[in-house]
C-alpha positions as CSV (number, residue, x, y, z in Angstrom):
1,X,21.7,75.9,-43.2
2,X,24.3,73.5,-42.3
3,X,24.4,70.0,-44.7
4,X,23.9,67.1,-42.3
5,X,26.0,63.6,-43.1
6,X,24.1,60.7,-44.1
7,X,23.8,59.0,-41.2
8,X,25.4,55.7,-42.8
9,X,27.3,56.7,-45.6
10,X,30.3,55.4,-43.5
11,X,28.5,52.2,-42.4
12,X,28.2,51.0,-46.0
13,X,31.8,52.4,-47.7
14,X,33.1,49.9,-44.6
15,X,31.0,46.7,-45.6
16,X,31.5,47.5,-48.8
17,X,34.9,47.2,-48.4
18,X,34.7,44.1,-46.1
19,X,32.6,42.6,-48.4
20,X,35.4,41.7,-51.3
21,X,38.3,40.1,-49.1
22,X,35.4,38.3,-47.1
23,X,34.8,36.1,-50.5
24,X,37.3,34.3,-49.1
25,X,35.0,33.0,-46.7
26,X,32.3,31.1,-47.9
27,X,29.4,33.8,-48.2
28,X,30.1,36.0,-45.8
29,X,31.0,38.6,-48.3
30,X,27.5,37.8,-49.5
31,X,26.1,38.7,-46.7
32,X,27.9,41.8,-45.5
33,X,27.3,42.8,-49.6
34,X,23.8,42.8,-49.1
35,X,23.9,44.3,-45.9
36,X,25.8,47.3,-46.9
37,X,23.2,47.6,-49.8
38,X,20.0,47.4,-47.6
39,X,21.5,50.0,-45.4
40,X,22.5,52.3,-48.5
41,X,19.0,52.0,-49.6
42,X,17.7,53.9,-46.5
43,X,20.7,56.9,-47.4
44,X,19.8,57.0,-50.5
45,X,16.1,57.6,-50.2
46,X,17.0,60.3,-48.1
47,X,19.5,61.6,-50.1
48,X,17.0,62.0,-53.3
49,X,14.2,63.6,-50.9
50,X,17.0,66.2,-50.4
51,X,19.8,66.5,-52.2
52,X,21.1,70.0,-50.8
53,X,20.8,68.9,-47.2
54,X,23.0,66.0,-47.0
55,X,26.6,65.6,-47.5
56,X,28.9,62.1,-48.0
57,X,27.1,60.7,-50.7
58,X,30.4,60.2,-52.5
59,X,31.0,57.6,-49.6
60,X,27.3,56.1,-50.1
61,X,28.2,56.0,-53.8
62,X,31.4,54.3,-53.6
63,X,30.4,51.5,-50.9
64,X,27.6,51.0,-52.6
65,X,29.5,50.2,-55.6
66,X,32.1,48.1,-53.9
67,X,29.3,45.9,-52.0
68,X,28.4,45.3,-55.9
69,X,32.0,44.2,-56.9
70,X,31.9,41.9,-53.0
71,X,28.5,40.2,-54.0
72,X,29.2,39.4,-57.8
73,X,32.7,38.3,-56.5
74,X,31.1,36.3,-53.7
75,X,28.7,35.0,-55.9
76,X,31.5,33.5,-58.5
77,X,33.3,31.5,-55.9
78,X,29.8,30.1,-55.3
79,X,29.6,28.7,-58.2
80,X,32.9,27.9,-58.8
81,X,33.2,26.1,-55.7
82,X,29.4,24.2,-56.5
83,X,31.4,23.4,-60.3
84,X,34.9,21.9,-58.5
85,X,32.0,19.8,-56.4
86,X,30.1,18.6,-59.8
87,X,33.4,17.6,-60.9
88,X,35.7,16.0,-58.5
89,X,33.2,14.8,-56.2
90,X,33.6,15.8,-52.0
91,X,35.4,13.1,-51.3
92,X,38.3,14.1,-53.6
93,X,38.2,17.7,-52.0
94,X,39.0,15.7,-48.3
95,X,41.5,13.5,-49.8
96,X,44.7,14.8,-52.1
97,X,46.0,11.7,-53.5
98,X,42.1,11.0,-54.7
99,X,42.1,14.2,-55.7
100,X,45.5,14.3,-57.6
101,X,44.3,10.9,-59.2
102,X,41.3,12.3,-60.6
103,X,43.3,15.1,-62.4
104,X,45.6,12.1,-63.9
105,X,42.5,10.7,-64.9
106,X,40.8,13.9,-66.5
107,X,44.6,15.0,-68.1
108,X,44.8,11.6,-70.1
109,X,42.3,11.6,-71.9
């Protein structure tokens, strides 16, 4: 009997992969992260049902594992970015010389 592939193996090693340069872009590496996982979850249920008929989980395994890296990523500049608001305040994030200011401020004392 011939393996099949896992139908979306290839689908999830690519938003996996999309997910961790798209942290860049205010949570849209959040969301393809999670994506990439809720469509490895239906592979991977298949995949432990029967383990002999399938092939590519390596691909499942590694996008899975990359949409990991993309969300905890993602989720960092979150809260980095919620931090840097706390801080500066958001209208020192629309103006630079408020914002350069502040820093004067915060490095004298």
């Amino acid at each position: 009997m011939e393996k099949q592939k896992l139908p979306n193996a290839t689908t999830v090693l690519i938003l996996g992969i999309l997910s961790i340069p798209a942290c860049c872009f205010y949570g849209i590496g959040l969301a393809l992260g999670i994506a990439a996982l809720l469509v490895a979850k239906q592979d991977l249920r298949s995949y432990r049902l029967d383990p002999d008929n399938y092939e590519g989980f390596g691909n499942l395994k590694t996008g899975r594992i990359l949409a990991i890296i993309g969300i905890v990523l993602n989720a960092l500049l979150i809260i980095f970015m919620i931090a840097i608001i706390m801080v500066f305040g958001m209208a020192a994030l629309e103006d630079p010389a408020l914002m350069q200011e502040k820093i004067r401020q915060m490095s004298e004392q």
